[in-house]
N, C-alpha and C positions, 0 to 999 in steps of 0.2 A: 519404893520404886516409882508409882504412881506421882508422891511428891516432888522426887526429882525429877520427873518429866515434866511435871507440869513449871519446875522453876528455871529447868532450861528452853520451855516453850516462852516463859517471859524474860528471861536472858534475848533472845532471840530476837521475841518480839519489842523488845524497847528497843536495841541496835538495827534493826531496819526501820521501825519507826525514827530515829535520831537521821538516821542517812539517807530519809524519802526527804525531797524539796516540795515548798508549795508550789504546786505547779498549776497553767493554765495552756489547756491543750485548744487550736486552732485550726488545727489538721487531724487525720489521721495517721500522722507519720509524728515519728520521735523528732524530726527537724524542727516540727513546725508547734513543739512543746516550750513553750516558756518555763523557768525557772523564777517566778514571782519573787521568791525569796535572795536569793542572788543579786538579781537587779534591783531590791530595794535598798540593802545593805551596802552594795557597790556604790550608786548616789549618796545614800546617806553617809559615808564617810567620802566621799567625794566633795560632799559636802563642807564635813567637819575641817578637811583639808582645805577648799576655798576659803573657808570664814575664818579660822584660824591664820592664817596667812596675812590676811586681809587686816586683819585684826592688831596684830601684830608690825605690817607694814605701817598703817598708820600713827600707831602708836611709838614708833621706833623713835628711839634720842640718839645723839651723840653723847648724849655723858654716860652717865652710870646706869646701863642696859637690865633691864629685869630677868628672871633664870629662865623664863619663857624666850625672851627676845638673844637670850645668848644663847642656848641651845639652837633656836633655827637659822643662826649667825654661824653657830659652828657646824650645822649640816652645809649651809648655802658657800660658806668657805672651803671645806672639806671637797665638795664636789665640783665648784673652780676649781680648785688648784687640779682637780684627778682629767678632768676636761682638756686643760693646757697641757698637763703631761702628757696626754695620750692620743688626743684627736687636735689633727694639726690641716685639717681641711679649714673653709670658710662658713661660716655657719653659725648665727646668733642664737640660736633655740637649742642648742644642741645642751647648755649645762640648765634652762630652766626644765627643759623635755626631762633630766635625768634627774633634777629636784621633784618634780611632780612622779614621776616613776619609784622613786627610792620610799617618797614620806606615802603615797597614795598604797604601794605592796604592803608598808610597813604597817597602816591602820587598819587593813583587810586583814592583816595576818593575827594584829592585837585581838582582835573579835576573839579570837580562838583562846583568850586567855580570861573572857567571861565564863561563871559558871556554865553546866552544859545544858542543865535543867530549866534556869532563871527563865528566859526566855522564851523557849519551847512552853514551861508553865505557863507563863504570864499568856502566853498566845493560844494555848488551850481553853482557860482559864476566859478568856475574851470569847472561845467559841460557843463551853457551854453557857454563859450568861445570853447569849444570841439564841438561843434554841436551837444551835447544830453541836453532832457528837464529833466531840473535846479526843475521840480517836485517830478522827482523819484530819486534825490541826496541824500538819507538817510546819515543820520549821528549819532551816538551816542556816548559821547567824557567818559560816566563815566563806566569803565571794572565791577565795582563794584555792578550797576545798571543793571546786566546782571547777572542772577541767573548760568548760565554755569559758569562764571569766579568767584562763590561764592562756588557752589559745587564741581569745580575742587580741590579747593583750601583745601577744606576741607576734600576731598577724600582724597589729599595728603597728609594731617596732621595725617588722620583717616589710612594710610599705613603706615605709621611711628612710629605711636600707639605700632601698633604690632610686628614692628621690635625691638623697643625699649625694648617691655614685652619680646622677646624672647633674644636680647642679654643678660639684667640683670638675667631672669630669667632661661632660656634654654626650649626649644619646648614643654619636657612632663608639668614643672609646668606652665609654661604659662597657656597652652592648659585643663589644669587639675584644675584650678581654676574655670573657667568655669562652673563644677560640683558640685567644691565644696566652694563659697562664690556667695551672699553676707551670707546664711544661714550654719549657721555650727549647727554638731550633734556630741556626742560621740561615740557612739554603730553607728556599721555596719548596722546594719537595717536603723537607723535614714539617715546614711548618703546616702544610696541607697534609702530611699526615699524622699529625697530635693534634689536629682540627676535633675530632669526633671524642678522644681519652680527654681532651681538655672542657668539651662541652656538658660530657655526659659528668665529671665531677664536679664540674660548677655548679651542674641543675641538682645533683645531691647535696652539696654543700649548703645552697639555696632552702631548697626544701629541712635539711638537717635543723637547721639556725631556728624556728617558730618551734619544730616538734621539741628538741631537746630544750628550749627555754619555757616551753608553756608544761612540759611532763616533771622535770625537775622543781619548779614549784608546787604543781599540784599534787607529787606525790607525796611529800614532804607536810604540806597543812594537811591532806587526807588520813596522812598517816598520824600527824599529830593529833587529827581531830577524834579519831578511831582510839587511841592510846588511854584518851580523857573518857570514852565514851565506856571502854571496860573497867578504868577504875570506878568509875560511879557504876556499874554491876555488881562489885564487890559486895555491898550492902546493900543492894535491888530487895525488895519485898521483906528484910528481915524487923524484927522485932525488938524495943526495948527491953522486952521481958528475955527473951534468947539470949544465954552467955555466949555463947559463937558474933552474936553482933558486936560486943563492946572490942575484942581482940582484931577482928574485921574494919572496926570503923575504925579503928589506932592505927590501921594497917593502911589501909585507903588515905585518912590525911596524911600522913609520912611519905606514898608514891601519889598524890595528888600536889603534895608541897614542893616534891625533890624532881620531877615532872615541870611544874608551872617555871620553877624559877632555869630550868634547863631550855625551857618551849622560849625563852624571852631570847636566849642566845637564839633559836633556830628562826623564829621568827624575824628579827635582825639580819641576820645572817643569808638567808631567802631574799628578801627585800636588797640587801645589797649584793650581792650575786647578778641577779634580777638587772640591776641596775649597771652594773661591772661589765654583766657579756652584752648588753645592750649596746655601752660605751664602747666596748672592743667591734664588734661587728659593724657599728656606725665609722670608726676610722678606719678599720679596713676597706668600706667601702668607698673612703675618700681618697684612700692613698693609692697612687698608682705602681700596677705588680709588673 
């Protein structure tokens, strides 16, 4: 009894270890808590994404393209073409905004398909050689797994909304739709009274667009991240010598392998979502209702 307390007290304690961020407090409130860990790995593939690009543009041929150079041919293709189908306002940023949104989700989300330990190790590992305890070395490698780097993201999509609705449209009909769609009236009575049912669903409408786009990714890599984090509990603490580990550790690569290569669909599939209700919400906002 004793045993199994003590092995679902380290059950426990690895999984809130795995899920605490390094953080840097500035405040005495949760707001004013940076997530160290988040904002490094956000940059840093933010990064990989600039240089790669870069890399890539300059090196580009006209003849016989390398699998590098035709891959990011067929994403930058791929999301022209979904841009012209779909968003028919005026607006030149609109398919590089949804390049940088597709490939920038899509390397935040890869992270999650590094081992789960690797990292966390190597950064413990960095702590006890420094002379601090290798306990409180928090680490979390996925930006995406981090509701701030979901909602930021969507904020800024949900700012740009409205930049968009006012350059296609101009400030008063922007602002003046508001009033009067999704319901319309003929007669001046009618329209001054679906003034108020047509205001108040806009502003939910409004408000809906960031929550459902920053919650649906982040539930999604939290869940996936969580998924990886109990497979590797499977054989937490056990022994070479222990027959229960060898049918355990057979068990674990099989729902770690059948897991990884399913996480590449979700991870894809996130990222273009991501990308998709962006495109949708930015031509609705250009198009007049």
């Amino acid at each position: 009894m004793a045993t199994e307390e003590a092995g679902s007290g380290n059950m426990t304690e690895y999984i809130q270890h795995h899920l605490h961020h390094w953080q840097l407090s500035l405040g005495d409130n949760a707001f004013m808590t940076l997530n160290l860990d988040t904002l490094f790995f956000t940059v840093l593939t933010a990064l990989v994404f600039f240089l790669l690009f870069v890399r890539v543009a300059r090196r580009a041929t006209a003849g016989v393209p390398g699998k590098l150079q035709c891959a990011i041919e067929m994403v930058v293709l791929f999301v022209d073409g979904l841009v012209k189908e779909t968003f028919h306002g005026k607006s030149r940023m609109i398919a590089p905004l949804l390049i940088t949104i597709f490939c920038l989700v899509f390397l935040m989300n890869f992270m999650d398909l590094l081992p789960i330990d690797l990292l966390p190790w190597a950064w413990a590992s960095g702590h006890r050689l420094a002379g601090h305890d290798p306990a409180h070395a928090y680490l979390r490698i996925v930006p995406t797994a981090d509701l701030n780097t979901t909602l930021g993201m969507a904020l800024t999509v949900f700012l740009l909304i409205q930049y968009v609705g006012i350059k296609n449209k101009g400030v008063g009909k922007f602002f003046g739709e508001f009033l009067t769609a999704p319901f319309h009236a003929e007669g001046m009575v009618g329209k001054i009274a679906l003034v108020i049912p047509n205001l108040l669903l806009r502003l939910i409408e409004e408000c809906v667009r960031p929550v459902s786009l920053s919650l649906r990714l982040f539930g999604n890599m939290y869940a996936g991240e969580l998924i990886f984090i109990l497979i590797a509990v499977m054989t937490l603490g056990s022994s070479l010598g222990t027959f229960s580990t060898w049918p355990l550790g057979i068990g674990q690569f099989i729902a770690d392998f059948g897991w990884t290569a399913f996480h590449i669909l979700i991870i894809t599939l996130q990222a273009f979502i991501f990308m998709v209700l962006s495109l949708v919400y930015l031509s609705m906002a250009a198009e007049s209702h």
